[in-house]
Structures are given as structure tokens and as C-alpha cells.
N, C-alpha and C positions, 0 to 999 in steps of 0.2 A: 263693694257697695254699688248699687243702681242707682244713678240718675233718674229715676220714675218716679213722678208725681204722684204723690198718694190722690183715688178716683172725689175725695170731698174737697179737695182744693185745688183742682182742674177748674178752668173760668171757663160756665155755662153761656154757649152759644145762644144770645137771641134769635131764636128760631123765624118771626117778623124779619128781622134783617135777612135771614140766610136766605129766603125765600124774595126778598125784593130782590138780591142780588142776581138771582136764581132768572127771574121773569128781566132783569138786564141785560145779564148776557144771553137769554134768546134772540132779546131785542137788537143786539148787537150784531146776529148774524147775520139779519137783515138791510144792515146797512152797507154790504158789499152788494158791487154787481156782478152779471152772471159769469161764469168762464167762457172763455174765449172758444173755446170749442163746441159749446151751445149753439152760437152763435152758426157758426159751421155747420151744426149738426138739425138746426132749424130752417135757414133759409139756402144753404145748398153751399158748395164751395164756390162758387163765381160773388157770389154777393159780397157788396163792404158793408157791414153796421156796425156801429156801438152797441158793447154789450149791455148798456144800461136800457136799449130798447128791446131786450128780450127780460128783463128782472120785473118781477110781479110789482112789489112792493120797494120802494123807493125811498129811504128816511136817512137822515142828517142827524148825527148829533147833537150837534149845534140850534139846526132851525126846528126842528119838531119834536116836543118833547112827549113821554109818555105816561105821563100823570097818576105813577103806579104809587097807591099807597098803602103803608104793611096792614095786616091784618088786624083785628082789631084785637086785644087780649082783656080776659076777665082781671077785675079790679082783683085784687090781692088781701088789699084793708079790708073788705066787704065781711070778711070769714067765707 
């Protein structure tokens, strides 16, 4: 016997969530700064900087948030 879920009693993904989580973690990979060999590879090997003074874009989890909200879906009840 298979352990496989028959495909009507599979629990459907709300598609709204999958997609906020989706535009998250883009979000997310801008909150690292640049690599360390940017750095090097921008203003020459003699120079010291942080590499957060070579990263475009600059965000905190914490302090700035990203006000993403799901999409909207058609009423259901409506017909």
C-alpha cells in the first residue's frame, strides 16, 4: 500500500499567502550587506570601508517594515 494522498484531500495552498511570502523573502535579501570582495573590487585593494557603504539598498527587519498586502480574491458567496 502507498502512503499517497488521494489529489481531493490534499489541503489547497492559498495562493494570497504563497505570493506574500514569495515578495518576503526577496525582501529579505536585501537586508544583507555587500561581500567583502565588492568592496575590494570597487574602491582598489589599499582602501578600508564597510561594506554596508557600497549596498544600494539598506533595510532592518525590525525598523522598516514593508506594508505588503495579499491580493485581493473574488467573493466566493457572490456566485
Amino acid at each position: 500500500m502507498s502512503n499517497k494522498i488521494p489529489s481531493m484531500q490534499r489541503k489547497r495552498v492559498n495562493r494570497c499567502a504563497y505570493q506574500k511570502k514569495i515578495k518576503l523573502s526577496k525582501a529579505n535579501k536585501k537586508t544583507h550587506w555587500a561581500p567583502v570582495w565588492v568592496v575590494l573590487k570597487k574602491l582598489g585593494p589599499g582602501k578600508r570601508a564597510h561594506p554596508s557603504s557600497v549596498t544600494y539598498t539598506k533595510r532592518h527587519w525590525k525598523q522598516i517594515k514593508l506594508k505588503i498586502k495579499p491580493r485581493r480574491q473574488a467573493k466566493k458567496h457572490l456566485g
